[in-house]
C-alpha positions in Angstrom: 53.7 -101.0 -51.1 56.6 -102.9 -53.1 55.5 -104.3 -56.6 54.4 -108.2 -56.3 55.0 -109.0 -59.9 59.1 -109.9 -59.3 57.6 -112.2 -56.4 55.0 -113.8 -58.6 56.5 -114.1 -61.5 59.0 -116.3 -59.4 56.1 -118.1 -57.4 55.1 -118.7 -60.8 58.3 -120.0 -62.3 58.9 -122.4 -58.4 55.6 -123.8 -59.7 56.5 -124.8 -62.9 59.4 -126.4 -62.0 57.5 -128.3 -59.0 54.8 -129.6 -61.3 57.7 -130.8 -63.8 59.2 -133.0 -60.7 55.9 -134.3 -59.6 54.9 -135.5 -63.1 58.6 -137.6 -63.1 57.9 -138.9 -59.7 54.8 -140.0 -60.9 56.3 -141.7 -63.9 58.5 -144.1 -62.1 56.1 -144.6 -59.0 54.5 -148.2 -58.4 51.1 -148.2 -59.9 49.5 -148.1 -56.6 51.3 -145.1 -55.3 51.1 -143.5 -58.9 47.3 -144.2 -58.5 46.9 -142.9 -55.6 48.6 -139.2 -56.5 46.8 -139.2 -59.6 43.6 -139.9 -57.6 44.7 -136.5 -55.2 45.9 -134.5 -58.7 42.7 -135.2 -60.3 40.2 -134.3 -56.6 37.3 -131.9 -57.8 37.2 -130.1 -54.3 40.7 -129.7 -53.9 43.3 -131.0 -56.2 46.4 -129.8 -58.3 43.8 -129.8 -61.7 40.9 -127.3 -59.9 43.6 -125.4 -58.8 45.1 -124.6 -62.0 41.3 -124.9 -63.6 40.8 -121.7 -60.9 44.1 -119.9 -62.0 43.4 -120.3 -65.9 39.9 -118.9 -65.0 41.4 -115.8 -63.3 43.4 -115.1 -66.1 40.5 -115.4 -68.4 38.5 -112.6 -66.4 41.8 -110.2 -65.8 42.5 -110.8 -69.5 39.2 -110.2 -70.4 39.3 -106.8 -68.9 42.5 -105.8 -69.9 41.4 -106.7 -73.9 38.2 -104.7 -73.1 40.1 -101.2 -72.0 42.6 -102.1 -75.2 45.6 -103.5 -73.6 45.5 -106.7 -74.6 43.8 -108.1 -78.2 40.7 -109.5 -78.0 42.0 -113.3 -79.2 44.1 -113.7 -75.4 41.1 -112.8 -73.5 38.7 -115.5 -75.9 41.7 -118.2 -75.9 41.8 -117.9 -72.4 38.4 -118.5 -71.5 38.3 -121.2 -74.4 41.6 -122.8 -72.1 39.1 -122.1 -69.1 35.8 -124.0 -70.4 38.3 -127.1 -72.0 39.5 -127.3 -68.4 36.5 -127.4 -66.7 35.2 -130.2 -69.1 38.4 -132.0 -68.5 37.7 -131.6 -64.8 34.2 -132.9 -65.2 34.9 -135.4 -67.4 37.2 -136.8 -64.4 35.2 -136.0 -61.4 33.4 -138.9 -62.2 36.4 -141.5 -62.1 38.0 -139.8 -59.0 36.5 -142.6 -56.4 37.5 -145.6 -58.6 41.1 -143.8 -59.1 40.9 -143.7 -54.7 39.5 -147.2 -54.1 42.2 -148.5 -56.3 44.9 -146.4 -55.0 44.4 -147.7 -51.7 44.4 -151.7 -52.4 47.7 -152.6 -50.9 50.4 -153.5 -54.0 49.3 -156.4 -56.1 51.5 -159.9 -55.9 54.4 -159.3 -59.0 53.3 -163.1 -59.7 50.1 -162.3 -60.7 49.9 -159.0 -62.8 46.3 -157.7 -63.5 44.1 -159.1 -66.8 45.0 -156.3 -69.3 41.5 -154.4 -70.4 40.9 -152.6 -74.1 41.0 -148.9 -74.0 37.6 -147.8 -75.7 37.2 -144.5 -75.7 33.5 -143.1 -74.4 32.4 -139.6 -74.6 29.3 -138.2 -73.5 28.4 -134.6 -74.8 
């Protein structure tokens, strides 16, 4: 059986390079469209941020291991599952916005005459 680490590595690297295009697509996209990928990036059962959320965490774990039979130090295998649990808060901290994100991504495009009433940014957290 032929190494997969070549493969991966480039799987890895076609990733990258995919997630760099999608973020400039969704800079220039109409707010409605760029509302409505956000609203799929952002999905708690199956979007772009579990997914990555889910590969940060299997890192963490193989890491983990790896730091516990001496290969790697001890700080990768703890900053990984530090990058694991700020993920997963992330993630939970939008889980809750995900429908508004999909109702408004589906309105049709607003009238360029009348542009939505600007709203203050206050920031919330609950701990």
């Amino acid at each position: 059986m032929s190494h997969p680490a070549p493969y991966l590595m480039g799987l890895a690297d076609e990733i990258t390079r995919q997630l760099h295009l999608l973020a400039e697509h969704v800079a220039v996209l109409p707010s409605h469209q760029a509302t409505q990928v956000i609203a799929h990036i952002i999905n708690p059962d199956a979007g772009l941020l579990d997914g990555v959320t889910g590969l940060v965490s299997v890192s963490s774990t193989v890491a983990r291991v790896q730091a516990e039979r001496g290969v790697l130090p001890a700080e990768v295998a703890l900053a990984l599952g530090r990058a694991t649990n700020d993920l997963d808060a992330v993630g939970g901290d939008l889980d809750e916005h995900h429908d508004t994100l999909r109702r408004f991504g589906a309105q049709p495009a607003i009238d360029a005459a009348k542009p939505p009433a600007p709203a203050p940014l206050v920031v919330r957290r609950r701990r």
